[in-house]
VOBA-1610 file (N, C-alpha, C; in pm, whole numbers, padded with zeros to 5 digits, always signed):
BEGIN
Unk+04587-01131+03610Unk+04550-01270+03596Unk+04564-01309+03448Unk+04568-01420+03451Unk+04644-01502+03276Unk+04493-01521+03246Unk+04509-01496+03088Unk+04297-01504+03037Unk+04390-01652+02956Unk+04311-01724+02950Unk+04275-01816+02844Unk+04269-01780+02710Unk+04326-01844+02595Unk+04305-01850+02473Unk+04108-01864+02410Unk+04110-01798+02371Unk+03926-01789+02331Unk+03916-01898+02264Unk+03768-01961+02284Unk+03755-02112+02233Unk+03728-02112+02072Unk+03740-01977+01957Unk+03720-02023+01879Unk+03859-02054+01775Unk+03862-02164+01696Unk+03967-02202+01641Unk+04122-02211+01698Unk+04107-02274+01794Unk+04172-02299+01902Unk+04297-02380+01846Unk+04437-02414+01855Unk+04539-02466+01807Unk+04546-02591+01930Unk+04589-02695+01881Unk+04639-02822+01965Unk+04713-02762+02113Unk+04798-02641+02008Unk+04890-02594+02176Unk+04803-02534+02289Unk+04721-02439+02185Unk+04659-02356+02268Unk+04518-02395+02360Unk+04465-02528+02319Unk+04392-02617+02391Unk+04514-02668+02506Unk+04568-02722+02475Unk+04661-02736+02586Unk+04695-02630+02725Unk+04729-02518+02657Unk+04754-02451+02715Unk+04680-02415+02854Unk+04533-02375+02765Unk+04428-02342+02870Unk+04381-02491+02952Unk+04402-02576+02906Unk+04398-02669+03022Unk+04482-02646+03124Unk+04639-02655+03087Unk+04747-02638+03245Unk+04710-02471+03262Unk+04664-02373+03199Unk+04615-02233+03298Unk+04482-02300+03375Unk+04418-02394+03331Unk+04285-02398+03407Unk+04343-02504+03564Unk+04378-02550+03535Unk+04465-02663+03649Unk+04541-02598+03736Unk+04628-02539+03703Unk+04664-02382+03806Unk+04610-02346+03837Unk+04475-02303+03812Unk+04384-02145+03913Unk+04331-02301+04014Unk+04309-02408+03942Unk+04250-02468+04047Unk+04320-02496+04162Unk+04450-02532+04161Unk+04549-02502+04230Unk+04558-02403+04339Unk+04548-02312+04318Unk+04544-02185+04342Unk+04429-02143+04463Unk+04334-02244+04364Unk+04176-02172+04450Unk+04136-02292+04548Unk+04220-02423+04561Unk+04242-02467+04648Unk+04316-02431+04768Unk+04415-02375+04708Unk+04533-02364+04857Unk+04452-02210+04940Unk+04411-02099+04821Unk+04378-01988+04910Unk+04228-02070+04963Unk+04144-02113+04904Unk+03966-02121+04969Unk+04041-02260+05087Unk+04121-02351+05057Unk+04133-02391+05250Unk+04185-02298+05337Unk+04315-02227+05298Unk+04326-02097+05445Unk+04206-01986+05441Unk+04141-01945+05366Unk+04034-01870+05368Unk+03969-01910+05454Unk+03934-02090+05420Unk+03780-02128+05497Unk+03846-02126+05659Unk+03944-02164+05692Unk+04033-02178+05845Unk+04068-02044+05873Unk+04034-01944+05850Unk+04117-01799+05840Unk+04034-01739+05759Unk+03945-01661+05903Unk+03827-01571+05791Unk+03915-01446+05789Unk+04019-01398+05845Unk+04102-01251+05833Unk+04109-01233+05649Unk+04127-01375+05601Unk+04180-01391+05458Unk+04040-01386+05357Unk+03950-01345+05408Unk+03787-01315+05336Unk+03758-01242+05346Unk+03872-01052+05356Unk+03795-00983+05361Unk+03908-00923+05306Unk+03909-00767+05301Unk+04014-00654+05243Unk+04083-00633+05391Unk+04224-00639+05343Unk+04317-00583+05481Unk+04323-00410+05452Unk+04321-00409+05554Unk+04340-00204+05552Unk+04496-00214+05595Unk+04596-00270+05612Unk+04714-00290+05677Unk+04846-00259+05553Unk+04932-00240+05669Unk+05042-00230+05560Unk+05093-00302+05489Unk+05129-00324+05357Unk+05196-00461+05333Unk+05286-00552+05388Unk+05325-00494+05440Unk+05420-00591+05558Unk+05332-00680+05652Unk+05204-00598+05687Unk+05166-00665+05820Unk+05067-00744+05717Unk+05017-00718+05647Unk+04934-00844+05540Unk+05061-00940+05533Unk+05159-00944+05452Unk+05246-01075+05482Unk+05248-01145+05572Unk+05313-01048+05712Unk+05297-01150+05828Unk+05152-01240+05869Unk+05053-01170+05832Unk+04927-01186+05876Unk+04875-01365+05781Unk+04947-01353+05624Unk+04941-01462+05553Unk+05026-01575+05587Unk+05136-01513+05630Unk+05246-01624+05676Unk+05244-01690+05784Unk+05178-01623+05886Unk+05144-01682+06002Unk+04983-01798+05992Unk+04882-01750+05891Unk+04778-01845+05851Unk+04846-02004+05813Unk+04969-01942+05714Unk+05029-02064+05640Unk+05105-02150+05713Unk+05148-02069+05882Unk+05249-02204+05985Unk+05108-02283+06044Unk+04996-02191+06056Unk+04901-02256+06131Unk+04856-02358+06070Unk+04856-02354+05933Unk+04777-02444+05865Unk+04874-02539+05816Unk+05002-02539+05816Unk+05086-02637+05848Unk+05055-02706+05957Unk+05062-02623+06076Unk+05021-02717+06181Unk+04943-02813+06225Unk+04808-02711+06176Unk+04747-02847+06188Unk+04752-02952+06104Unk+04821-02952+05995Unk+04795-03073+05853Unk+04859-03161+05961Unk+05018-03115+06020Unk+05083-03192+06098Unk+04949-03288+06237Unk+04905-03157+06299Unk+04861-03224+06402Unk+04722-03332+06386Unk+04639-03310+06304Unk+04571-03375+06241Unk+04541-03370+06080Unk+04635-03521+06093Unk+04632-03547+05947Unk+04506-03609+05870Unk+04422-03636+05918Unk+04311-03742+05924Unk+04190-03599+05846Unk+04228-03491+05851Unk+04130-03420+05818Unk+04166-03329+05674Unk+04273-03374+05663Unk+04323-03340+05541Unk+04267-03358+05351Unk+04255-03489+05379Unk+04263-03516+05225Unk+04130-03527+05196Unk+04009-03467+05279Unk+03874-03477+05219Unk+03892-03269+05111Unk+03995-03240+05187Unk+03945-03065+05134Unk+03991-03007+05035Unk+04091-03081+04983Unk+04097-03045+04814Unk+04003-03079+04704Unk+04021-03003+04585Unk+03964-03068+04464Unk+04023-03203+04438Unk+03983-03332+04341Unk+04080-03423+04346Unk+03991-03417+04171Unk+04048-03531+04083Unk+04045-03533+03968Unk+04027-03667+03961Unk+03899-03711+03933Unk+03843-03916+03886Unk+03925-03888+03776Unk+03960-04085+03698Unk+04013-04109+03613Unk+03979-04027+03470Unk+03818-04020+03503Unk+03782-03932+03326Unk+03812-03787+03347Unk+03911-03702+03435Unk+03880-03581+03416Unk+03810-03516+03463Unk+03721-03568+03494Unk+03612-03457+03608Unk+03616-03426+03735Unk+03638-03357+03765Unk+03661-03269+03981Unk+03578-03298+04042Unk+03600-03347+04116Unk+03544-03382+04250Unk+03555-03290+04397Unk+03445-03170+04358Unk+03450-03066+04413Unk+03555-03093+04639Unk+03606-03030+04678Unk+03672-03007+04785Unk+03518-02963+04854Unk+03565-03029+05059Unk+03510-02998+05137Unk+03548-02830+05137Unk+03614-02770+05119Unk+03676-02589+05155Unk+03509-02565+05125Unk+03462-02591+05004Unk+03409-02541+04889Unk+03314-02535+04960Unk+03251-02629+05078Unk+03106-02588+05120Unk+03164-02512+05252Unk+03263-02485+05308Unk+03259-02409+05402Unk+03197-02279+05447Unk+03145-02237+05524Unk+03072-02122+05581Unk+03161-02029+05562Unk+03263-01975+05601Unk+03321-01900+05539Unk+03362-01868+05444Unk+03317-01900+05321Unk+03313-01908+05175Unk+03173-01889+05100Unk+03086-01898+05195Unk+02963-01816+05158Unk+02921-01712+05133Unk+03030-01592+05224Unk+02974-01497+05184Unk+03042-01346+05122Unk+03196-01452+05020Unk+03285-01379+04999Unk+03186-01365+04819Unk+03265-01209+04761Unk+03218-01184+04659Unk+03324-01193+04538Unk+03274-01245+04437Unk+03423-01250+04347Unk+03464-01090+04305Unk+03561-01101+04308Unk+03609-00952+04281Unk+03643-00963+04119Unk+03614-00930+04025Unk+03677-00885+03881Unk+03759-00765+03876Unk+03865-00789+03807Unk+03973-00654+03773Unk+03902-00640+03631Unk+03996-00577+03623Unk+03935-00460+03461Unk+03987-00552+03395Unk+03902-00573+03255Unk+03878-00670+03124Unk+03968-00567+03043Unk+04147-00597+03035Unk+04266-00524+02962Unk+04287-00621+02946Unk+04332-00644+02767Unk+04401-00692+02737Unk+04562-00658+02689Unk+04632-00678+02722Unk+04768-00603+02734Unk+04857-00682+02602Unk+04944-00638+02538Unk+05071-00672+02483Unk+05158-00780+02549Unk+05198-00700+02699Unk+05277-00817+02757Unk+05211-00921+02759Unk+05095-00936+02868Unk+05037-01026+02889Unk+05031-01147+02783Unk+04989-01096+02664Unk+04975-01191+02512Unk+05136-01281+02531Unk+05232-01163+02496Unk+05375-01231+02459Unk+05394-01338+02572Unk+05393-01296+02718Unk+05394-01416+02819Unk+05332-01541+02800Unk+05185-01535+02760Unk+05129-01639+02720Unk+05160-01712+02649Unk+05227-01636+02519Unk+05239-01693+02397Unk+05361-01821+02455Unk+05464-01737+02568Unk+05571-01816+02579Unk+05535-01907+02682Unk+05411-01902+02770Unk+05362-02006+02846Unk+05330-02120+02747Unk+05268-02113+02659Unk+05224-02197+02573Unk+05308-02278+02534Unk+05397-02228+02450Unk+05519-02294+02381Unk+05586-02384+02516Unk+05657-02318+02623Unk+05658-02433+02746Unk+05597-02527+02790Unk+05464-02570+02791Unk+05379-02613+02828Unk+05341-02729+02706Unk+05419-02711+02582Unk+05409-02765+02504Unk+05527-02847+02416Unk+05661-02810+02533Unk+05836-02820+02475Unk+05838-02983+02561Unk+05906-03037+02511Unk+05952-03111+02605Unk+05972-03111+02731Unk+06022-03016+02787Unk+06085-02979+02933Unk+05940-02944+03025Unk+05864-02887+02944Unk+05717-02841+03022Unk+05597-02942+03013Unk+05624-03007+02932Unk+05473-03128+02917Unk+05501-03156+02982Unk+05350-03267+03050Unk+05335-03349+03129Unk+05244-03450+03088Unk+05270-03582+03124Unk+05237-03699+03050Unk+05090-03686+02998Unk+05005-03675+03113Unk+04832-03686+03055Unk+04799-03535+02974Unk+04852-03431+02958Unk+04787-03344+02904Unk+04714-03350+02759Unk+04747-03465+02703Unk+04725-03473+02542Unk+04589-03544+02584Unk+04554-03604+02672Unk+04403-03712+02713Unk+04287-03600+02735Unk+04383-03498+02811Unk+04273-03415+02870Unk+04216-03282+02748Unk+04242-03292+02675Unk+04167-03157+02605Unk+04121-03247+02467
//
């Protein structure tokens, strides 16, 4: 997982930065906590082979296509969404029952070489022309 730049003496980029890493995981922890909350298989540890974990995710992901298709009306309450000032407006997923009683898992606190250099070059993207995006300068 990508760590954030530490908040002290922080660079214009690197405030930036950790904003679009923080906007991603939210991303992220939207799309997995709605198939999670619809798909408790996805709230627990698979003992399976990797193959059959794929199929097992890919098949969550036609279902949950499906239904967006079959009822659309239940859709747009379950993401995070973002008011004009910046602040989240927590997702229905978020109170789901099946999300009660998952535990956060932490990996080991390494900080790596690569990891840094990637960042470093996330940053600089995120900060080039080709990678900004219009509001990021409002938000940090």
């Amino acid at each position: 997982m990508m760590k954030p730049y530490s908040n002290r003496g922080m660079s214009r980029e690197e405030r930036i930065f950790n904003y679009r890493l923080s906007r991603c995981r939210r991303v992220v922890e939207n799309a997995f906590g709605i198939l999670g909350n619809r798909f408790q298989v996805l709230m627990s540890t698979m003992q399976h082979h990797p193959s059959t974990v794929r199929l097992i995710v890919q098949t969550c992901m036609v279902l949950h296509n499906l239904m967006r298709v079959r009822y659309p009306c239940m859709q747009n309450n379950l993401v995070d969404l973002q008011d004009v000032d910046g602040n989240i407006i927590p997702g229905e997923w978020r109170r789901g029952l099946n999300m009660q009683d998952t535990v956060t898992i932490h990996g080991p606190n390494v900080d790596n070489r690569e990891g840094k250099k990637i960042r470093n070059v996330l940053k600089h993207w995120v900060n080039s022309p080709v990678g900004a995006v219009p509001w990021q300068d409002r938000m940090i």
